[in-house]
LUMMIKE-98184 format. One record per residue (C-alpha): chain; x negated, y negated, z. Coordinates in pm, 1 decimal, decimal comma. Layout:
BEGIN
+-------+----------+----------+----------+
| kette |        u |        v |        w |
+-------+----------+----------+----------+
|     A |        X |        Y |        Z |
...
+-------+----------+----------+----------+
***
This chain:
BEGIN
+-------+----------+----------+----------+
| kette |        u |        v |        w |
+-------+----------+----------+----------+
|     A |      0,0 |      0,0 |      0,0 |
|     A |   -165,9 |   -310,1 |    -98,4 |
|     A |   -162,5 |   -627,7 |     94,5 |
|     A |   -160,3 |   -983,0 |    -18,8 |
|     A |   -187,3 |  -1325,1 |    183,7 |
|     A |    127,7 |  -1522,3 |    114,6 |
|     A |     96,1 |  -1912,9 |    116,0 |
|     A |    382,7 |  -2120,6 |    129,8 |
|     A |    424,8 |  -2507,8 |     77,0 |
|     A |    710,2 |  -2747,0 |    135,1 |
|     A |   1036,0 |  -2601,2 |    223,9 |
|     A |    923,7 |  -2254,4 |    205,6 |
|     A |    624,1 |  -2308,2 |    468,9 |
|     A |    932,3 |  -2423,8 |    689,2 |
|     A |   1081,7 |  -2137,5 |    659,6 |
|     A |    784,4 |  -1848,4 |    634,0 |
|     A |    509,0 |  -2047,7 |    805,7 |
|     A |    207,2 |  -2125,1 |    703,2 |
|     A |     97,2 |  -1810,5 |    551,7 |
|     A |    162,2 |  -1458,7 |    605,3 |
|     A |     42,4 |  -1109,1 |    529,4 |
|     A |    281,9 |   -886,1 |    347,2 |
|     A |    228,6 |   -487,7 |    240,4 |
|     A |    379,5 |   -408,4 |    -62,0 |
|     A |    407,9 |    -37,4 |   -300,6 |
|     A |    130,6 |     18,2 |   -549,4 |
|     A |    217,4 |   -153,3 |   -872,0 |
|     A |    444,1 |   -440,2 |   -679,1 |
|     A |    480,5 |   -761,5 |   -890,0 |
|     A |    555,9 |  -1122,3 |   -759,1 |
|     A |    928,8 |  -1085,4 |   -829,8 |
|     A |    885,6 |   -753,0 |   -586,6 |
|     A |    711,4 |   -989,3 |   -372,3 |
|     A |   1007,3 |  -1243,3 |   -343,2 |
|     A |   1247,6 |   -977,2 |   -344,9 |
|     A |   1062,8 |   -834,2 |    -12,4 |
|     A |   1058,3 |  -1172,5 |    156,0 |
|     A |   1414,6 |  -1293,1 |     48,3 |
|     A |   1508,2 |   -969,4 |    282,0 |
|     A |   1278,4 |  -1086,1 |    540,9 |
|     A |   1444,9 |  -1425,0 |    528,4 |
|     A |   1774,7 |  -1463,0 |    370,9 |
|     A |   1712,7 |  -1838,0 |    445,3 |
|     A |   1503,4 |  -1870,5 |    109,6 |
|     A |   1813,4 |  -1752,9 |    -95,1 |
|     A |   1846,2 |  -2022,5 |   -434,2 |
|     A |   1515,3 |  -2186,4 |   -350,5 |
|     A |   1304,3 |  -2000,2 |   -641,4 |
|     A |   1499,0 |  -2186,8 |   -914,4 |
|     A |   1194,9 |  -2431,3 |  -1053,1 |
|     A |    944,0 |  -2232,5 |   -801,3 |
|     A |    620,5 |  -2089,3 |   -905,8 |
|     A |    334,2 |  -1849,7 |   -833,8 |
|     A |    -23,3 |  -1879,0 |   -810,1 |
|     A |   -233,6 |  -1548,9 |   -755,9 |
|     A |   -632,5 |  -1653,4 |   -659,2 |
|     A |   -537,6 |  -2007,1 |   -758,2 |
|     A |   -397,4 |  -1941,1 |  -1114,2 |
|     A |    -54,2 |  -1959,9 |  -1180,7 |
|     A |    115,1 |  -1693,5 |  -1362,4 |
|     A |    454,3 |  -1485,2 |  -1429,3 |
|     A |    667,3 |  -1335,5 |  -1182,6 |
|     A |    599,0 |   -950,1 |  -1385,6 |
|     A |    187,8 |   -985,1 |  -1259,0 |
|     A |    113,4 |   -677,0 |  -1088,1 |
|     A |    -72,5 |   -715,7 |   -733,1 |
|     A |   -374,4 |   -620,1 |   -595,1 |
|     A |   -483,7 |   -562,2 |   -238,0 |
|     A |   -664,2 |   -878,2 |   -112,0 |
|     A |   -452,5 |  -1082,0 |   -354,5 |
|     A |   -381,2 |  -1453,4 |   -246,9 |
|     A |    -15,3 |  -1573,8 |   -366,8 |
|     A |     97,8 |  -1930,5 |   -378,5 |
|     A |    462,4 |  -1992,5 |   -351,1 |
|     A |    483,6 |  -2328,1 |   -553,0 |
|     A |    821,7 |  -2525,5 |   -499,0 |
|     A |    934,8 |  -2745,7 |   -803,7 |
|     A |    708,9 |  -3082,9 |   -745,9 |
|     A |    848,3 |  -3443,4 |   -790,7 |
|     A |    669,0 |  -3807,8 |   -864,5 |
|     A |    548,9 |  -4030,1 |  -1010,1 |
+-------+----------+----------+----------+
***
């Protein structure tokens, strides 16, 4: 079972903290990810519409497959100017 750190920003670090540690099945993606921590916290329910993910600082598409020792990014939709 692989395990990746999860950071979260904005809203979501409200809800999940800072960061957290999360053990997934072999061949998880990051939409297996969010699935595993919307049932950890049904609070984050309709906040991945605009959202992104960055694995080891890159951002990519919710089908990448994880690896143990994987750090994820959960990137809220960013305003400004």
């Amino acid at each position: 079972m692989p395990k990746v750190r999860v950071l979260a920003f904005a809203r979501l670090r409200e809800l999940l903290g800072e960061s957290r540690e999360v053990a997934l099945a072999e061949g998880a993606t990051l939409r297996d990810l969010w699935s595993s921590l919307l049932a950890a916290e049904p609070r984050l329910q309709g906040l991945e519409s605009g959202m992104r993910f960055a694995c080891n600082q890159r951002i990519c598409a919710d089908e990448r497959t994880l690896c143990e020792g994987d750090e994820i990014a959960l990137l809220p939709p960013f305003g400004g100017g």
